[in-house]
C-alpha positions as a Markdown table, in Angstrom:
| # | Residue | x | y | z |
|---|---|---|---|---|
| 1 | Unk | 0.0 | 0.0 | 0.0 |
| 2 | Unk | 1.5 | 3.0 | -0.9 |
| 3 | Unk | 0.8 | 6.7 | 0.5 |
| 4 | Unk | 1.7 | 9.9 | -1.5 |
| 5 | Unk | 1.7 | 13.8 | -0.9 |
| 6 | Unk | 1.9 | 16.6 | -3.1 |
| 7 | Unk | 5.0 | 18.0 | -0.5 |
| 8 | Unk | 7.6 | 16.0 | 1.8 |
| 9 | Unk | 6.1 | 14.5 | 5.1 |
| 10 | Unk | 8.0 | 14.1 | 7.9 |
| 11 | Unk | 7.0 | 10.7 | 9.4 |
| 12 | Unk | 8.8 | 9.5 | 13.3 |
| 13 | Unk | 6.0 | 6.8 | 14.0 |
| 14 | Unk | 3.5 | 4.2 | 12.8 |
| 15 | Unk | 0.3 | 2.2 | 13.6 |
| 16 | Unk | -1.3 | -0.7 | 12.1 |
| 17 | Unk | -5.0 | -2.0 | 12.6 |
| 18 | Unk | -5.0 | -5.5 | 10.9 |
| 19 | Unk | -7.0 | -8.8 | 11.5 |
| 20 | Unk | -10.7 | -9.8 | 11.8 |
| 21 | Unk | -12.7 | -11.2 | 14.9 |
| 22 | Unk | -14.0 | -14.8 | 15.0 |
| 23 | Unk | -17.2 | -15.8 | 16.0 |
| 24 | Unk | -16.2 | -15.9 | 19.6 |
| 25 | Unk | -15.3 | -11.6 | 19.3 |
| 26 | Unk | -11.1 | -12.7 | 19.7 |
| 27 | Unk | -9.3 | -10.9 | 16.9 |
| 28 | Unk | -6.9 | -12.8 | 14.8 |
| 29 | Unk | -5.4 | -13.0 | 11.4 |
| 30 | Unk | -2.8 | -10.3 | 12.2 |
| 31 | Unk | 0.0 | -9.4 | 9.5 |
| 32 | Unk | 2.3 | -11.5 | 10.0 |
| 33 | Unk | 5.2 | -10.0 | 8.1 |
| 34 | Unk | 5.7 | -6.8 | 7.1 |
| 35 | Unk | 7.5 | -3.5 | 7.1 |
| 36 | Unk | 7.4 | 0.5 | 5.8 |
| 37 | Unk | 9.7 | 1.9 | 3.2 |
| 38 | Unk | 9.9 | 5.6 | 2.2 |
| 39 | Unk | 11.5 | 6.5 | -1.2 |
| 40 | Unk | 14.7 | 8.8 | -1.1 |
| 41 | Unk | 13.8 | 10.4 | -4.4 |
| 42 | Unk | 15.9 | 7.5 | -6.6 |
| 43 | Unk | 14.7 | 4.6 | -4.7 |
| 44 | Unk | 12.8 | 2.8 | -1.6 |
| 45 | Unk | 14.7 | 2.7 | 1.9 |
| 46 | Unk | 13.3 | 0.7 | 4.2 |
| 47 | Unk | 12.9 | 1.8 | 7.9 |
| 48 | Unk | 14.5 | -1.0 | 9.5 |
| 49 | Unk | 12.7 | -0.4 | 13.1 |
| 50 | Unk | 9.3 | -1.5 | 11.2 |
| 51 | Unk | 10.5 | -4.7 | 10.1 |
| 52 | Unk | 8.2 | -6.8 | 11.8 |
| 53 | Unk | 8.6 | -10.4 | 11.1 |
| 54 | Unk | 6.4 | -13.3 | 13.4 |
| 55 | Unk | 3.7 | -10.3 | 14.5 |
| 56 | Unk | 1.0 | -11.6 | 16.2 |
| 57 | Unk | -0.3 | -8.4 | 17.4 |
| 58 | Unk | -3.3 | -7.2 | 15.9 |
| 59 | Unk | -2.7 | -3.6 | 17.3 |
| 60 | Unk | 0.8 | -2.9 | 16.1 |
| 61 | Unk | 2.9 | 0.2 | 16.3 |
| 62 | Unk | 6.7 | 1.5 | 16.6 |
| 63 | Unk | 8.9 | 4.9 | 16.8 |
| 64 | Unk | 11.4 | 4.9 | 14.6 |
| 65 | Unk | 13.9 | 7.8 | 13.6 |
| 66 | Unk | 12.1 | 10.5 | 11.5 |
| 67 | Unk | 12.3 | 10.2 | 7.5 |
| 68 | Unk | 10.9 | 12.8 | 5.2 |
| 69 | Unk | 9.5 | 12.0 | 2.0 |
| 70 | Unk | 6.4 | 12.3 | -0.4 |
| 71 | Unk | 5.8 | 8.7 | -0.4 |
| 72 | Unk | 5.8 | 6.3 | 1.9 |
| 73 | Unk | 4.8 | 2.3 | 1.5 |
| 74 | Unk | 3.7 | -0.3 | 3.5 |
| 75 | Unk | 5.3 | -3.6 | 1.9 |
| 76 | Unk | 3.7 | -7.2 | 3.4 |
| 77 | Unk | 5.4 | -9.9 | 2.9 |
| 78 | Unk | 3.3 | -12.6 | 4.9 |
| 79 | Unk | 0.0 | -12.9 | 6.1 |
| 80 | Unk | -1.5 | -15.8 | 8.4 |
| 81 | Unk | -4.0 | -17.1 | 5.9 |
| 82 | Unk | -2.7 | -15.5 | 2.3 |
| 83 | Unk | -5.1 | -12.2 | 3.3 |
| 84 | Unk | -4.5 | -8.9 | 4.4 |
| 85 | Unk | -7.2 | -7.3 | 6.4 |
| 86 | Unk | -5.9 | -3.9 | 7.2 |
| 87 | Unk | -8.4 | -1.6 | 9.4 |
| 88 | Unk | -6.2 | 1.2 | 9.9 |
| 89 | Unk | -3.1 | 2.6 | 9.0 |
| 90 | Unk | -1.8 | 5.8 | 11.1 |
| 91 | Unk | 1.7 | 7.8 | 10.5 |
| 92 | Unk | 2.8 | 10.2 | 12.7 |
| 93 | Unk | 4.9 | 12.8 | 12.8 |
| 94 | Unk | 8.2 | 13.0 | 15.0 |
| 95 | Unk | 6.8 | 11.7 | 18.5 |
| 96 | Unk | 8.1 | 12.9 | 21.6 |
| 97 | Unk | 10.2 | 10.7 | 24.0 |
């Protein structure tokens, strides 16, 4: 999934809704691999902190140093049953410690 702008965004942080509830109301289904690349104008440069490999975590987010760029892409490499459910996607600006 990728996310453009018009001007340069500066981005410190990430969230990620993903999954589905089963008939009981637990949530599962979570992507399960997965990370965010932004493109330095010649190419894409992954964010290494958003690597997430063997996520469980249906709520997932991370901090990561601040990259600006007009693009930004969310790149899943794994899901737990070949689909990706994705609720929510939320970038942040620089966050403060």
């Amino acid at each position: 999934m990728e996310f453009r702008w018009d001007k340069p965004q500066s981005v410190g942080a990430a969230r990620i809704v993903s999954g589905y509830r089963t008939g009981d109301g637990a949530l599962t289904g979570a992507l399960r691999a997965f990370c965010f690349e932004w493109h330095d104008g010649q190419q894409w440069q992954a964010i290494s902190q958003t690597n997430a490999v063997d996520n469980s975590a249906a709520d997932w987010h991370c901090r990561f140093p601040v990259v600006v760029a007009d693009r930004l892409r969310l790149l899943v490499t794994e899901t737990q049953i070949d689909i990706s459910r994705i609720w929510e996607i939320e970038l942040y600006g620089k966050v403060a410690d």
